[in-house]
N, C-alpha and C positions, 0 to 999 in steps of 0.2 A: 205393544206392537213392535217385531223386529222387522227391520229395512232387510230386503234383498238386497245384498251386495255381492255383486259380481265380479269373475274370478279378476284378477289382479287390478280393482279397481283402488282407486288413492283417490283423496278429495282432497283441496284445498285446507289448510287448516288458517287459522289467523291465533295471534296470544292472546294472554289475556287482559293484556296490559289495558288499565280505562283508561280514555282519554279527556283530556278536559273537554267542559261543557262547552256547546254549540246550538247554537239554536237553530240552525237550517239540518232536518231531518228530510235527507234526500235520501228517494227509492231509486236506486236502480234494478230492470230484469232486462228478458232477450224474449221476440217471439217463441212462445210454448214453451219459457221458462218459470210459470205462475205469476203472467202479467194479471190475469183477472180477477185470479186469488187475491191477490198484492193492491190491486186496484180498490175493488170491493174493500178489504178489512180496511185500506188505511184513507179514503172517503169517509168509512163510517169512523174511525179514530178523529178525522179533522171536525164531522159534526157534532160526535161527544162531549169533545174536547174544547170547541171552540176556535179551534184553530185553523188559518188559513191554507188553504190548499191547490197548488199551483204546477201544471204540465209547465216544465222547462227544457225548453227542445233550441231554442235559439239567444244569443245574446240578449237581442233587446228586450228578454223577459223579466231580466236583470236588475231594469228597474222599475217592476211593477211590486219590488218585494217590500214586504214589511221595511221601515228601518230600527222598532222595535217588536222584541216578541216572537215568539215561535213563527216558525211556516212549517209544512209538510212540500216537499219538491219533488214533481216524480218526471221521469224520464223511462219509459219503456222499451228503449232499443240501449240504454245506460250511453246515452251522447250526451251529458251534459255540456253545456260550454265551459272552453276551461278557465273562463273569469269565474266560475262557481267551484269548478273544482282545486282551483287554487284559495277560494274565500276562509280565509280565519277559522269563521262562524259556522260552514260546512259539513255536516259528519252525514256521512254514506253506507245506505246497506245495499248489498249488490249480490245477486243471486243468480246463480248459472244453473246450467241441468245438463245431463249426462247428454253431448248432440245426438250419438245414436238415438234415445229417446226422442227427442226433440226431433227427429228425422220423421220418425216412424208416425208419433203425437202429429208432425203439421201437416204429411200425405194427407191421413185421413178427415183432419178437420178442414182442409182445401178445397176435397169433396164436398163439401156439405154447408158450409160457413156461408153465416148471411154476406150478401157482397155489400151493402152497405157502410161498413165501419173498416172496408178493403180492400181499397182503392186496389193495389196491386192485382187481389184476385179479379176484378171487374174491367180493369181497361184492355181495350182491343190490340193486338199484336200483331204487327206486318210479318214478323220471323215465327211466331205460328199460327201463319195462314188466316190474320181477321179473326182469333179467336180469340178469348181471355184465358186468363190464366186455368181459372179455375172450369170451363169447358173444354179446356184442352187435357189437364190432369182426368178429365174424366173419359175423355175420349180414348186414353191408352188405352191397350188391351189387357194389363194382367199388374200386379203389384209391384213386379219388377222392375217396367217399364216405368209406373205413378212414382216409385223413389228415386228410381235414376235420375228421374226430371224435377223432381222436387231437390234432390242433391245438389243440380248445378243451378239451380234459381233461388228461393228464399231461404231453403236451408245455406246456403255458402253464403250469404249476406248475413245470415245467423252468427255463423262460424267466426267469420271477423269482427265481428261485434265484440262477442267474448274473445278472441283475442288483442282488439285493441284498448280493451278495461287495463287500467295502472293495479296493477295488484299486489303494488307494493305502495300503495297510498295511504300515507301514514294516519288517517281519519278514515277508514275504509274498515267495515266487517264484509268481511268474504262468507256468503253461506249457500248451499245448497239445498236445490228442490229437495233432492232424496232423501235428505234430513229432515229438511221441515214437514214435507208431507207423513212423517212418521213422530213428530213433535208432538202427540197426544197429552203429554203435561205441560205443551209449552216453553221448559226449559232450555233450548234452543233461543226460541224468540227472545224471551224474557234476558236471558246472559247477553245475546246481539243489543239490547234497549239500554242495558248496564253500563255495557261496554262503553257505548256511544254517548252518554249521559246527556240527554238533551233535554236542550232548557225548557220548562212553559210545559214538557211530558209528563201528565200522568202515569209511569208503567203500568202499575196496575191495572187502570182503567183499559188500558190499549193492550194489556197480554188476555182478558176478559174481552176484549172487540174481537180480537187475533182468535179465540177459541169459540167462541159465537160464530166465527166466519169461515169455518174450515171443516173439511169431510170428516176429522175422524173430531168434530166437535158437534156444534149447532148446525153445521150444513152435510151430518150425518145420513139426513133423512130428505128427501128429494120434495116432501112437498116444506120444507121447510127455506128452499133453496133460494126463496122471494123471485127476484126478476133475474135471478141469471138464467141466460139460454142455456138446456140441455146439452147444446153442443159444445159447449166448453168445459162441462162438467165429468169429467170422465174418474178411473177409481183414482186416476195419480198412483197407479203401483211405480214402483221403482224398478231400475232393469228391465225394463220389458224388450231390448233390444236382445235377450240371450234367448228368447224363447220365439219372437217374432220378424228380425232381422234374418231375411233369407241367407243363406252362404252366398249365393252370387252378390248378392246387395254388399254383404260383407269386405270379398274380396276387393271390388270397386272401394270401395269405405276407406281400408285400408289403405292403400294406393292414393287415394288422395287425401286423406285427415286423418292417418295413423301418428305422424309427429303431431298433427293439433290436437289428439288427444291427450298425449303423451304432457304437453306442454298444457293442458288445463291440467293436468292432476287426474285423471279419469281412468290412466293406465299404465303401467310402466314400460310394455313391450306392446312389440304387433302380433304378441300371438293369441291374443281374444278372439280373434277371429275363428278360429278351432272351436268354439264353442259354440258355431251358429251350425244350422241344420238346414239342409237346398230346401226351396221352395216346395218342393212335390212333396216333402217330410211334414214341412209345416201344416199344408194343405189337408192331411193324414193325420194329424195328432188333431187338427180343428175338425 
């Protein structure tokens, strides 16, 4: 399988250098960065494996941790505290995705997304009119409208997130969706587990979890998908912002996160934007 890669896009690289062993195997990702992907495979790595498994979003979780032996640590918005991210014993994998995708991926899942497990899309808003988030994303009139308001609300909360990751954290693998969703041998994952060399890890066992858990493995096939919702399930193409990112979406884009593209690795200039096609185009090629 070859990744779309889009025109002047750059990614993130990290060396190769291993680092010594660690036994806190901390996830970090970003809203509709492969939180549920990332969720799912490495639950099932901690029940494999025997290994304990622990959301770490605040301080005091700090000391609920093993003081011998492996743990699994995840953080889904990549906020660890930074008593963990300073910890010896710490190694981190931390995964971004291209924001225009992440733009385009959270509109429509906002739409539709059960409000249970999100809080944000469900509570009521004085500033729009008593409504919740995700009723009011629905109430705009056209896709133009559902991105622009999705750009200044959870996506720009996104934005900062991946920007405020240390990414020059010397126990840190820097990897990308657009890579791993195209990691059909796993090679990717597998060199990321190398790198980090963590204590109490089975590789094997967990690069075998990692391809049981994933679209172009074991979750190839939709009824093999056990209990994940539909709605989170989508193909994971990459780039999709070149063919679905309107021109006007675009220009706005630029204008406000053309340098925070630039500054994740994602592009070298602001002229990607020439590559998007107006709305009335798109409408016409769908």
């Amino acid at each position: 399988m070859t990744a779309t890669k889009a025109p002047g896009t750059t990614r993130p690289r990290h060396a190769a250098k291993k680092m010594t062993p660690g036994r806190f195997i901390c996830i970090g990702t970003h809203h509709k960065t492969g939180t549920v992907w990332m969720r799912k495979v490495w639950k099932k790595i901690a029940a494999d494996q025997d290994i304990p498994f622990f959301p770490v979003y605040r301080p005091r979780k700090m000391a609920l941790l093993p003081e011998t032996g492996p743990a699994i640590l995840v953080n889904w918005h990549s906020g660890f505290p930074q008593e963990l991210m300073d910890h010896p014993d710490a190694r981190f994998m931390h995964i971004i995705r291209d924001p225009r995708d992440v733009l385009l991926s959270g509109m429509n899942y906002h739409r539709v997304a059960g409000l249970g497990n999100e809080k944000f899309l469900r509570e009521k808003r004085d500033d729009l009119g008593g409504a919740n988030y995700q009723d009011y994303l629905n109430s705009l009139p056209d896709d133009l409208a559902r991105l622009r308001f999705e750009m200044g609300e959870k996506h720009d909360a996104t934005i900062k997130e991946m920007l405020a990751w240390d990414y020059k954290h010397p126990h840190s693998v820097e990897l990308n969706y657009e890579d791993l969703i195209d990691d059909d041998d796993c090679d990717i994952f597998r060199k990321a587990l190398t790198r980090i060399a963590p204590e109490g890890l089975d590789i094997d066992r967990a690069v075998q979890t990692y391809w049981d858990h994933s679209l172009f493995g074991g979750f190839a096939k939709k009824e093999d998908r056990g209990g994940v919702p539909p709605v989170h399930v989508a193909s994971g193409k990459p780039s999709r912002w070149v063919n679905e990112m309107p021109r006007e979406v675009a220009e706005d884009y630029v204008a406000k996160y053309g340098n925070d593209l630039k500054a994740l690795k994602y592009e070298t200039s602001l002229k990607w934007v020439d590559a998007c096609i107006p709305a009335d185009d798109i409408k016409m090629a769908g």
